[in-house]
N, C-alpha and C positions, 0 to 999 in steps of 0.2 A: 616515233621517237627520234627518228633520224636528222639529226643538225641539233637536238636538243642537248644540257646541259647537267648532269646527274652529278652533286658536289664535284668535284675535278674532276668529272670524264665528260669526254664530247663525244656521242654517239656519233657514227660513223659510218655502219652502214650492218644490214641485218645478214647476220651467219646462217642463222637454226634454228629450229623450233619444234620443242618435242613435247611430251608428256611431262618431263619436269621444267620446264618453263622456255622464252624466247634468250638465244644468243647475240649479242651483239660486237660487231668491233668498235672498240669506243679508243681514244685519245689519255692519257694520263698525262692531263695539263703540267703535274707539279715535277714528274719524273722524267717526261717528255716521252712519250714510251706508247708505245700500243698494246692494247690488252685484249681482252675477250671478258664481258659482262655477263652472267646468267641471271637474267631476272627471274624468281621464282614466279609459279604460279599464284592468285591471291589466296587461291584456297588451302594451297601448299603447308600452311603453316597459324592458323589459326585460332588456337589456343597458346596459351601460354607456354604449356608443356609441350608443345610442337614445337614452338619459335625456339624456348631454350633446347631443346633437344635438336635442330636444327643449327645452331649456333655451336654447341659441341662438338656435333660430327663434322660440323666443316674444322672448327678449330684442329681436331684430330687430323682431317687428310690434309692442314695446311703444315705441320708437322712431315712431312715424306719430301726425303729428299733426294732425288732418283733419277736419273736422266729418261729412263723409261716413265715416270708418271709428270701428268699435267701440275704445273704446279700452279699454287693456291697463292695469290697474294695477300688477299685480306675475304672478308666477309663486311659488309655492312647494309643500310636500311635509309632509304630517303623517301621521303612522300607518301611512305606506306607500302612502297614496293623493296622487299628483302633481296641481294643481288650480292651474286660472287666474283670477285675480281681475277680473273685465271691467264694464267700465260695463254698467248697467243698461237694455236698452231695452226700454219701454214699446211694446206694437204688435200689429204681425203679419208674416209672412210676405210677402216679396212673392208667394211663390205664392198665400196666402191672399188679398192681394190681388187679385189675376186672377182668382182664380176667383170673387169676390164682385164682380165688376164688369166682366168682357169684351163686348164688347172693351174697351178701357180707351179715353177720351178720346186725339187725336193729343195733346194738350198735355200732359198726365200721362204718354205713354210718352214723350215727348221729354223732358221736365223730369223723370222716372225717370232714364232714360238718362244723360243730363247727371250727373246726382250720381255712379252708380255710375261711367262714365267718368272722372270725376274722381279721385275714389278711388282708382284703379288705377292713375292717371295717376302719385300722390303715393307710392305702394306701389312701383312702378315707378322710378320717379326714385331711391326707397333703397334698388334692388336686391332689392327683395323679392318674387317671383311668388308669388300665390296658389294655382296649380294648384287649385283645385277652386272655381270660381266656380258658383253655381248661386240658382236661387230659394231656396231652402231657406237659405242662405247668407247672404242678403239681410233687412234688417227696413225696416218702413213704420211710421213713427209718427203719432200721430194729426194732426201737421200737415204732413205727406207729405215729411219727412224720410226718404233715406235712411242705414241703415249696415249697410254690409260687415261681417259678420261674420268669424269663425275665418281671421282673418291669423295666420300662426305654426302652425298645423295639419297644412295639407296635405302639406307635405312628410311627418310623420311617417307621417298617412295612405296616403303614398303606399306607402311602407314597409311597410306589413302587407296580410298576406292576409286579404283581403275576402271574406265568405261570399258567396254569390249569393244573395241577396234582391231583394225590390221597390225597395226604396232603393238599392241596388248597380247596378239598369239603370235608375234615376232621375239616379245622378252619373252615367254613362255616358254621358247623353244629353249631357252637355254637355261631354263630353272633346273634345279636338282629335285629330285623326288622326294626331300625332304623338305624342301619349300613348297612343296606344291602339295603334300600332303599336310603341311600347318605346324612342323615340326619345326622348334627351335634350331635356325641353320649358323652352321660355324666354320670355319675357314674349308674344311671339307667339301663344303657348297662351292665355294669359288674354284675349286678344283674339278669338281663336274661342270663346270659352267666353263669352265678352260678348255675340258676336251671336247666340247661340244665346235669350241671357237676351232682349236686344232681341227676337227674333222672337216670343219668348214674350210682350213685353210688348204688341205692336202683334198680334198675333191671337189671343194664349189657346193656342196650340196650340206644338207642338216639331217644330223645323225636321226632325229627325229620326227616325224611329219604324220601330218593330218589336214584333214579339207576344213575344221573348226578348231576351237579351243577344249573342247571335252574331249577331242580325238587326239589332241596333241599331250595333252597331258595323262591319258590313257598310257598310249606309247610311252612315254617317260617314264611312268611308273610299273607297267609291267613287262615291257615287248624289250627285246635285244635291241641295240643299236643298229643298224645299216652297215652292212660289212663294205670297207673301205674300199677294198682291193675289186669291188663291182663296179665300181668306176675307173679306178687306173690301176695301174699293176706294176708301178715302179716304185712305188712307196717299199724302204725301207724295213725289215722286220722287227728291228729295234722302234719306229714310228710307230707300228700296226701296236706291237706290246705297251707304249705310254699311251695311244689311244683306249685300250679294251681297260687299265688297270684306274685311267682317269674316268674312264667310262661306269662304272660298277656301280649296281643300285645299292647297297650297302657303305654305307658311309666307313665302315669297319674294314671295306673290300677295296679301297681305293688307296691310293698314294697318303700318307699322312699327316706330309706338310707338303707346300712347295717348292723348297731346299731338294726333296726326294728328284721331282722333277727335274729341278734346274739341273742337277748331278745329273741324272738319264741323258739329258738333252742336251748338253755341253759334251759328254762325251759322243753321243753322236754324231755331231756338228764336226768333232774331232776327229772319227773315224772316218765320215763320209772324207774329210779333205783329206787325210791320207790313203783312200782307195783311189780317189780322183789319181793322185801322183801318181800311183803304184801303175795305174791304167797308162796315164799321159805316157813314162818312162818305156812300156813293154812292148818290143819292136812284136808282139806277135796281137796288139791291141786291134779290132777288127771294127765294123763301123759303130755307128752311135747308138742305132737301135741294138745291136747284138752285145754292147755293152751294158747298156741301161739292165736288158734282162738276164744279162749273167752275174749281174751287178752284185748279189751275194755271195755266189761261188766265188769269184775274185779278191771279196772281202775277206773270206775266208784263207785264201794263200796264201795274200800279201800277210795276214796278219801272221800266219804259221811263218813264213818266210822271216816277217821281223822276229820274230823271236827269236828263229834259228841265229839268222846274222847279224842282228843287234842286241842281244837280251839287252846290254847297258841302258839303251835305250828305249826299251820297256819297261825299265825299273822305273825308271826317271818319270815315264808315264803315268805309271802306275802312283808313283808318289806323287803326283800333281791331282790326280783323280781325288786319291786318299786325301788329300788336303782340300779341296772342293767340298766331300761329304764331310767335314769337319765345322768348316765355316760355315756351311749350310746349318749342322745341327746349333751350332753354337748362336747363326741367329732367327732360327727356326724356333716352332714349340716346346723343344724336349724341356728345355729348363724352364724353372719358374722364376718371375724378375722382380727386384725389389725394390725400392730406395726407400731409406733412412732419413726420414725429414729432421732435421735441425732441430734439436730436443728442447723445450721452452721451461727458461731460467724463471722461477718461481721464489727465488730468494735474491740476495745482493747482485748487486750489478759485476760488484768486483768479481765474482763466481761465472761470467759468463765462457771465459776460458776453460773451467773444467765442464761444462755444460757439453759445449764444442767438441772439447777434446772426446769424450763420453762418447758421442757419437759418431766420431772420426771411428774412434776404435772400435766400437760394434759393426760399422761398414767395413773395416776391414777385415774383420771376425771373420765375416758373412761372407767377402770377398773369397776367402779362401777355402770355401765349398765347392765342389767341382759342381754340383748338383743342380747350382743355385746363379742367376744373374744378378748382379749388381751396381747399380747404377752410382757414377763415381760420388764424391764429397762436392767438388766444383759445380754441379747442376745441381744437386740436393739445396746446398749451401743460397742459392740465389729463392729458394723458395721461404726463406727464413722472413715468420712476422711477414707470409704472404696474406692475402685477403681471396686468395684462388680457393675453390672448395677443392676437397679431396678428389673428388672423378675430375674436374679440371688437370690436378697435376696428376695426375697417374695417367692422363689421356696424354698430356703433351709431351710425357718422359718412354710412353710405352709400359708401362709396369701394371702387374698384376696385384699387387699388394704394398702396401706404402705400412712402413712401421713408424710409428710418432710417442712422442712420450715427454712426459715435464718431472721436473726434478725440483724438489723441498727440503729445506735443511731446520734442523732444529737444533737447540742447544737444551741437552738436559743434563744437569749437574755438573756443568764444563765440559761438559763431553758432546760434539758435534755430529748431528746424525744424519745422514742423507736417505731421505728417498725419493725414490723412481720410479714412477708408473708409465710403462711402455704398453702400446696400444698395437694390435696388429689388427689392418684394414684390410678387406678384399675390395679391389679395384672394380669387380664388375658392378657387385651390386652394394657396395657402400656399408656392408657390414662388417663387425666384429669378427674375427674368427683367432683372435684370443687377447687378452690383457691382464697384467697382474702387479701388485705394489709391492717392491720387493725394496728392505730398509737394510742399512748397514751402518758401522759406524766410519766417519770420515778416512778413520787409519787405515782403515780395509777396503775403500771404494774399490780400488782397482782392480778387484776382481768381479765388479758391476759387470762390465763390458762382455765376462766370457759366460757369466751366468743368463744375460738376457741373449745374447745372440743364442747360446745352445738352447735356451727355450724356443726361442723365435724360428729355429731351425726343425724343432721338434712341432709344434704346432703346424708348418708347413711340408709336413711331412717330408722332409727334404732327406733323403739317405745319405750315407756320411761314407765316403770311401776310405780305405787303407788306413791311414794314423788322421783322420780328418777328425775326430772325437777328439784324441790327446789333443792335438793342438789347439781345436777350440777352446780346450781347459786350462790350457798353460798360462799361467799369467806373465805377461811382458817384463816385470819386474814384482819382488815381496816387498820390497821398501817403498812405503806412503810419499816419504818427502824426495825420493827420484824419483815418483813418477809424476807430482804434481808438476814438477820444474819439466819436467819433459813434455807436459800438456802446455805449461806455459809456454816453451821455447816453441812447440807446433803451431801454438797462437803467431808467433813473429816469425817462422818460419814460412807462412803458407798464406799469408796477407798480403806480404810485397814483395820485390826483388830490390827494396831499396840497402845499402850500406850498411845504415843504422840498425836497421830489422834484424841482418843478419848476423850484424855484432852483439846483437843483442840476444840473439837465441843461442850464439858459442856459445855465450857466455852460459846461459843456463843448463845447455846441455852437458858444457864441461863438467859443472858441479853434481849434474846428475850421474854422470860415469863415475868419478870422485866417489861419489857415497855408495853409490852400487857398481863397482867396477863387471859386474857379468851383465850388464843392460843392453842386450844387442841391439834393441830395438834405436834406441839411443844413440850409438856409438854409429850405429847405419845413416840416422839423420842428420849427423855428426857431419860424417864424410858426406851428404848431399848438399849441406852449407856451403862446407869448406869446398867441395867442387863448385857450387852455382858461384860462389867466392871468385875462382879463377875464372870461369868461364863468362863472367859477367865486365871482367878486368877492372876489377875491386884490387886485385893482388895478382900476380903472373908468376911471383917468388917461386924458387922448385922448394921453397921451405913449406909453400900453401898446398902446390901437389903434395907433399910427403904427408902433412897433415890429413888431405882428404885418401889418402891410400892408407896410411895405419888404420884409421878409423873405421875404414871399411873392410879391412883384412879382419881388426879383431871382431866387426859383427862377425863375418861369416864364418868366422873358427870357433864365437861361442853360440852361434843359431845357424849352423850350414844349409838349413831345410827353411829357416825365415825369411819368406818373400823380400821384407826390406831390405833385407841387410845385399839379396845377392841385385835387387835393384839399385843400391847404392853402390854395390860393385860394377855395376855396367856402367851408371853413368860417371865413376871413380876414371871406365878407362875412355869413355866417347868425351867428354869433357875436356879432361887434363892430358890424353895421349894422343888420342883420335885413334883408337887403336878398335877397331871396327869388329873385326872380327872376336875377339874376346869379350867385347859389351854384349853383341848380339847371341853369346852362349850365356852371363852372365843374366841375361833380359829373357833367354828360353827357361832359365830355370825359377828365375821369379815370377814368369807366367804359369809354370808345373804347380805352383805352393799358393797362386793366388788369381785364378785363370781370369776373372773377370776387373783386374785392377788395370784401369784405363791408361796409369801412366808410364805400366810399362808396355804395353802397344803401342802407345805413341813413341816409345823408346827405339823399339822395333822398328816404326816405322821412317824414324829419324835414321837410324842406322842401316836399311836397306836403301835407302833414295842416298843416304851420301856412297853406298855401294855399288849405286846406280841401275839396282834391281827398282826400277819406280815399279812396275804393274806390284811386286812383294809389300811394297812403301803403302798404296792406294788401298790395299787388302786392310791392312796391320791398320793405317788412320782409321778406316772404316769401322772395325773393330773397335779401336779406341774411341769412335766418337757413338756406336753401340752404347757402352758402358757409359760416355758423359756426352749426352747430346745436346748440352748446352753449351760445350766449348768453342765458341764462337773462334778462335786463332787458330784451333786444330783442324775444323773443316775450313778456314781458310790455306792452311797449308794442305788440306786435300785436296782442295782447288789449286793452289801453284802447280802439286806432283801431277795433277791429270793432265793440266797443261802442258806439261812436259813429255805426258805419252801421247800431246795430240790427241788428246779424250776432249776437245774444247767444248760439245754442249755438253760433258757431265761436267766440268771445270765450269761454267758458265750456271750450271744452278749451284754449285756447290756455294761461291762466291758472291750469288745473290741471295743465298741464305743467310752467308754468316754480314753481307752486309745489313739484311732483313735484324738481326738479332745486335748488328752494336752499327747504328748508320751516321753515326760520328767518327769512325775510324776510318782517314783519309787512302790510308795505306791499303787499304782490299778495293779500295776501288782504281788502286794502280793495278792492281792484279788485275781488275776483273777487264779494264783497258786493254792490258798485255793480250790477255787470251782473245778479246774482241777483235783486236787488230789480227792477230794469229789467225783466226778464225778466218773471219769474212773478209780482210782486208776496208773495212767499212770506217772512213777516217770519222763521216760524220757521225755515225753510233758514237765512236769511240768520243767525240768531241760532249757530246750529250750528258756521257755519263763522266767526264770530268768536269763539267758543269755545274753535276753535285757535288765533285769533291772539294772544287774550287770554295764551294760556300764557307767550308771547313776550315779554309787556308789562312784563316784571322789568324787561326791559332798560329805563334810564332814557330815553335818547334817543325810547325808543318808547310812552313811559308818555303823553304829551299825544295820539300820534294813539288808542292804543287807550281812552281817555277820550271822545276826540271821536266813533268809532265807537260807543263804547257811549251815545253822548247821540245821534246820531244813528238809533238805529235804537227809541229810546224815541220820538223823536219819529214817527218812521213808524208 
């Protein structure tokens, strides 16, 4: 195939070739770009249900967005050969690695480790198990980056009958004994398939072996691992203990997500480099070997000694650990995740505002679950009147359960009757797991919203912390005509940021307060106007600040525990004050009342990066774009902040994602310029990829920056 032509790519020259099919590096005519092709095998996908199921899973790992995994450009199909378009990496093998350098460095299997843990951590967190983790699997670039390879794969793999080959009791060795017994395998699996990798990395050798494939899989399933420490004896005790715990034939006996891990292994990485210091600094430090093997004992001083003469800075420690195991669970297994599709208007068109609204507010219901993920209204919102089946969107959002429902109104006797029928789906296997028609009359909707979520809450068995029941119950407001005016004003609230919109929602809101002066909810989005107001320089008046500060004073004094109202108070002071420090306690406690509401993480993470905490900034987006991973601006500004910690390849996929998701927006691809040039120094990359932005540049709005781009990179 070499010189040949595969719709816009030019083969190039042959990479790989394995059991799931031939690698090539090929040319990307249209983007100018170099990629890596995997043509599947023909027989790879041969029925119908193979191909779509094939197409899924790649859709799914093209979804990961990580600097540790390969990432996914597209999927597509020419001539009858099915092929996947993957970033290009430069390298080798991690097995090539080990074998060109065992044992390896502690520090390099730890800081190996760390990545690939990671990776699986972010794979994981979007439902997606690799089942076939392996060296082979894995690439090392020349500055000891890793990437996970063939996400989206393995399931097919798993599906066909494998010959017996040398490669066949290669992937073997790293199966968990719940794959190799025929049992249903779940993220668990990937987690023995990691420690298998680990052992390989810290001795060279595989935890398991046999002179066949009956031998090797024997071993697996009933014989102990290979104790580490028979090959080197510098390894770590904290190492030996993630080895045995990753190791565990009991799925029930092992680590339970990979958050567990990543925590273990981030602090050890942490320890190991403050023993290093503690050594370097001690004039009674003696040679290399006599350090290596006192290497614990020393661990042990230093550590007693920091406590003694720094506790402060062991608290500090200790708090940053504690915040590790946080984000971990948060986007790990423990919660279950959801999104609220766009509820389908079955009556007047004029009614599609309270449709919206309806659902706005059951997402937020649900938001304020500690139990519970929730995926924001902005991602929900773009699948509205999709033509995606349900496992489509639930694969691309990461969610376990998708809630949907349509809404009917009738007139009986002049009197206006709404109903509702909301549907709860499981993501895995496309089932029901509850739905019910619940009617009301028009004057009383508004208590639709806390009736269906407390069901929906209840049907997922979600437990309800501390006052997490009242609030579900509470209604936002008892008065029908404030709260229809407040669904209105949400409508021209959350549409644009143009003038008109926002004058237009005062307006409704006003009158909503007016007839229900205790409306916090209201009075909260009141002051989010009136701040977006100033902040947009619609108005600068200090009569426009005072506006957006009453209004947000009286939410909090008549809902002090209402997520809104103290979101509306933080961005009252980052807006109109710049006053930092007060938004970001105002933004801690609207995350206490609604953990999973994306915009106040992104709030967060606005007000650590102008603090100039970026790594706090990177964290906090991260999180927020968790909750809405379709916000294509918010991972573009995660993309600026990495750039700014010198993070340039995570900044580099961040930025080809969110270009991936809106590729009309000239502006990320000055970003993605910036970090290029930062990066590699590379004028002519950088030239390439303003080539596409140039295409853009008709547009007049956009004609001064792509002028200034192109005088900019003359001057470089």
């Amino acid at each position: 195939m070499i010189g040949q032509s595969i719709l816009h790519y030019t083969i190039l020259e042959k990479l790989g070739e394995g059991g799931m099919g031939v690698v090539y590096k090929a040319r990307d005519t249209k983007l100018d770009r170099f990629v890596a092709l995997k043509f599947l095998p023909t027989h790879a996908a041969r029925t119908e249900q193979e191909r779509t199921r094939f197409f899924q899973e790649a859709r799914s790992a093209s979804a990961l967005n990580h600097p540790n995994v390969c990432t996914i450009y597209g999927i597509d199909e020419a001539d009858g050969m099915q092929f996947i378009e993957m970033e290009l990496v430069e390298g080798m093998t991690l097995r090539d690695r080990i074998a060109a350098a065992s044992p390896l460095p502690v520090k390099s299997v730890v800081d190996y480790a760390v990545q690939i843990a990671e990776a699986l951590q972010e794979a994981h967190s979007k439902g997606i198990v690799h089942r076939d983790i392996k060296a082979e699997n894995i690439m090392v670039n020349s500055k000891d980056l890793i990437k996970v390879m063939d996400f989206g794969l393995a399931k097919l793999k798993g599906s066909l009958k494998l010959t017996r080959t040398s490669s066949t009791i290669g992937t073997l060795a790293y199966m968990s004994p719940e794959q190799i017994q025929g049992i249903e395998a779940d993220t668990r699996s990937d987690i023995f398939s990691f420690g298998v990798v680990l052992f390989e990395l810290a001795t060279g050798k595989m935890p398991f072996r046999g002179e066949h494939e009956a031998a090797v899989m024997y071993s697996i399933v009933n014989e102990e691992p290979d104790a580490a420490t028979r090959h080197r004896n510098d390894l770590p005790e904290e190492l030996l203990h993630i080895l045995k715990k990753a190791l565990e034939k009991d799925p029930e006996d092992r680590y339970q997500s990979m958050g567990e891990i990543v925590v273990d292994l981030r602090r050890l990485k942490k320890e190991s480099t403050r023993v290093v210091r503690m050594k370097d600094f001690s004039p009674a430090s003696g040679p290399a070997k006599k350090q290596s093997a006192d290497a614990h004992q020393q661990r042990t001083v230093s550590q007693r000694s920091i406590k003694l003469a720094a506790l402060g800075v062991m608290v500090l420690l200790a708090g940053f650990f504690f915040r590790d195991a946080v984000l971990s669970v948060f986007g790990g297994e423990e919660k279950k995740v959801i999104v609220v599709l766009p509820f389908e208007n079955l009556g007047p068109d004029d009614k599609n505002y309270f449709v919206d609204g309806m659902t706005d507010e059951v997402t937020s219901r649900l938001s304020g679950l500690s139990g519970l993920k929730v995926i924001a209204r902005s991602s929900a919102m773009q699948y509205k009147n999709s033509s995606k089946t349900l496992k489509q969107i639930g694969t691309e959002l990461g969610v376990t359960y998708i809630l949907q429902g349509t809404v009917r109104w009738e007139t009986v006797d002049g009197r206006t009757n709404v109903r509702v029928n909301p549907t709860l789906i499981r993501v895995e296997d496309e089932t029901q797991a509850w739905s019910a028609s619940i009617e009301s009359v028009l004057s009383s909707a508004f208590k639709l919203q806390s009736d269906i979520a407390g069901r929906v809450a209840g049907a997922m068995d979600v437990a309800l912390a501390g006052t997490e029941k009242r609030t579900l119950e509470t209604s936002l407001t008892e008065n029908s005509e404030a709260y229809d005016l407040y669904l209105q004003a949400a409508e021209y609230s959350s549409r644009s940021m143009s003038r008109q919109d926002n004058d237009i929602a005062i307006r409704l809101l006003e009158q909503a307060v007016k007839i229900d002066p205790s409306f916090a909810a209201a009075y909260a989005r009141l002051a989010k106007v009136h701040g977006s107001y100033y902040w947009f320089f619609y108005d600068r008046s200090e009569r426009r600040i005072a506006m957006a500060r009453d209004a947000a004073q009286k939410a909090v004094e008549l809902s002090p525990d209402l997520s809104e109202a103290r979101e509306a108070m933080g961005w009252y002071y980052y807006h109109t004050q710049l006053d930092y420090v007060n938004a970001l306690k105002e933004f801690d406690l609207a995350l206490k009342y609604s953990p999973s509401n994306a915009n106040v993480h992104y709030g967060i993470a606005a007000v650590k990066r102008r603090q100039g905490d970026m790594q706090g900034s990177v964290e906090s987006f991260k999180s927020s774009i968790e909750a809405n991973p379709r916000a294509t601006d918010i991972i573009r500004q995660l993309g600026e902040t990495q750039t700014l910690l010198r993070d340039y390849a995570a900044a580099d996929v961040s930025l080809e994602r969110s270009i991936a998701m809106t590729p009309d927006v000239v502006t990320i691809y000055w970003d993605r310029i910036k970090n290029e040039l930062l990066w590699k120094g590379d004028v002519a990359s950088a030239k390439r990829m303003f080539a596409d932005a140039k295409l853009l540049g008709k547009n007049v709005d956009m004609k001064f920056l792509v002028e200034f781009i192109e005088f900019s990179l003359e001057l470089y």
